[in-house]
C-alpha positions in Angstrom: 56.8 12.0 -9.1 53.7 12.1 -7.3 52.0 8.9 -5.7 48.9 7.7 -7.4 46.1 6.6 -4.7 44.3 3.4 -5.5 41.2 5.0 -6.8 43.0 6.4 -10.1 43.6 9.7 -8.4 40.1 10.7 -9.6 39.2 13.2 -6.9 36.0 12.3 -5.1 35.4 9.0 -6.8 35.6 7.7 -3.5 33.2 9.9 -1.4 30.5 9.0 -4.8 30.5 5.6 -4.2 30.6 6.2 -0.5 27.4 8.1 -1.3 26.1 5.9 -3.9 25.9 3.0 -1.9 24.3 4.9 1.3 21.6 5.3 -1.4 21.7 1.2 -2.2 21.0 0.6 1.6 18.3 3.2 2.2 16.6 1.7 -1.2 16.8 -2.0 0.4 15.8 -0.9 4.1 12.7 1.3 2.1 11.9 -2.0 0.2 12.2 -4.3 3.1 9.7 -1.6 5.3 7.2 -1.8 2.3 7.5 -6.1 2.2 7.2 -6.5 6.0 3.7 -4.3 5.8 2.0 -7.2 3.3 0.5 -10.0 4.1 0.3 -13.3 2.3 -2.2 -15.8 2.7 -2.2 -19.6 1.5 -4.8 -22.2 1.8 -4.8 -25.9 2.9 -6.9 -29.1 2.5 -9.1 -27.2 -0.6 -9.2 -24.3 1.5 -10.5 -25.8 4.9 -7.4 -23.9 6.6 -6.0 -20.2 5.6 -3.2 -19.1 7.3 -1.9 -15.0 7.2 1.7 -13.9 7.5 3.2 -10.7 7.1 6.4 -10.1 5.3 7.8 -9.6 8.9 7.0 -13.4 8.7 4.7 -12.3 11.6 1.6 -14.7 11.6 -1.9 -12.4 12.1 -4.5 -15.0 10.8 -5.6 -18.3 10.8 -9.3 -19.6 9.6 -10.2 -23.0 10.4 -13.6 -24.1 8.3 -16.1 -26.0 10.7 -16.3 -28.8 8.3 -11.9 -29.6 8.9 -12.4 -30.0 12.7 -13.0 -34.0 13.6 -12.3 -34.0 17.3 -10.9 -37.8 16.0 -8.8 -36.3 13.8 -6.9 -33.4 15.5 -3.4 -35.1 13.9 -5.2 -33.8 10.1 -6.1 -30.1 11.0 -2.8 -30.2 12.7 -1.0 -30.3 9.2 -3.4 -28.3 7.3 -2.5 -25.7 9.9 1.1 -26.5 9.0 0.9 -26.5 5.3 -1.2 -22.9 5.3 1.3 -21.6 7.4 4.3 -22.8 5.4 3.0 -21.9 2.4 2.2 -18.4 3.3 6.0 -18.2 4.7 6.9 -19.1 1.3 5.2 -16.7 -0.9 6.8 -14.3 1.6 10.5 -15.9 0.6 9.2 -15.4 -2.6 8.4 -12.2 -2.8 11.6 -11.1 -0.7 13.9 -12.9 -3.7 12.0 -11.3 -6.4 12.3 -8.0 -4.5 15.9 -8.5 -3.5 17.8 -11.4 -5.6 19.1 -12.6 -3.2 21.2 -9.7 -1.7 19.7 -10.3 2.1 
C-alpha cells in the first residue's frame, strides 16, 4: 500500500499555499509601503504645538505657536512638544492595527 504524505496526498495543495501566502506577504509589504507614505498630525496645549510623523514613524513637522514660547517656561513647550509628538506616533500605531490586527 502506498504512503500517504501529510498534506492528504492532494497533489499541489502544498505549492498553493506556498503561493497563497507569497500573495499574504506582498499584500502586507504593499500595505505597510502605502502606511509609511502618510503622515499623521496631533496637536498640543489647544493647538499651541503640532507635531507631523510619518507612518515610517519618521518625524517631518513641528509648529510651535508664538504665543507657547515663555523663555521662563521652556519645561511647558518641552511637554507640549512631547505630547504632539506622542500623539501623532499613536494615531500611527493606530492606523498600523487597524490596517494589520495585529499581524506585525
Amino acid at each position: 500500500m502506498a504512503k500517504r504524505s501529510n498534506f492528504g496526498g492532494i497533489p499541489g495543495s502544498y505549492a498553493n499555499m506556498m503561493k497563497q501566502a507569497q500573495r499574504m506577504q506582498a499584500q502586507l509589504q504593499q500595505s505597510k509601503a502605502q502606511l509609511e507614505q502618510q503622515s499623521f498630525t496631533a496637536a498640543a496645549g489647544g493647538g499651541a504645538v503640532k507635531a507631523t510623523v510619518t507612518g515610517a514613524r519618521k518625524l517631518t513637522s513641528v509648529e510651535i505657536a508664538k504665543e507657547a514660547v515663555d523663555p521662563d517656561d521652556v519645561e511647558t513647550l518641552q511637554e507640549l512638544v512631547m505630547a504632539a509628538v506622542n500623539e501623532a506616533l499613536g494615531q500611527v500605531d493606530a492606523a498600523e492595527e487597524q490596517l494589520f490586527g495585529g499581524m506585525m
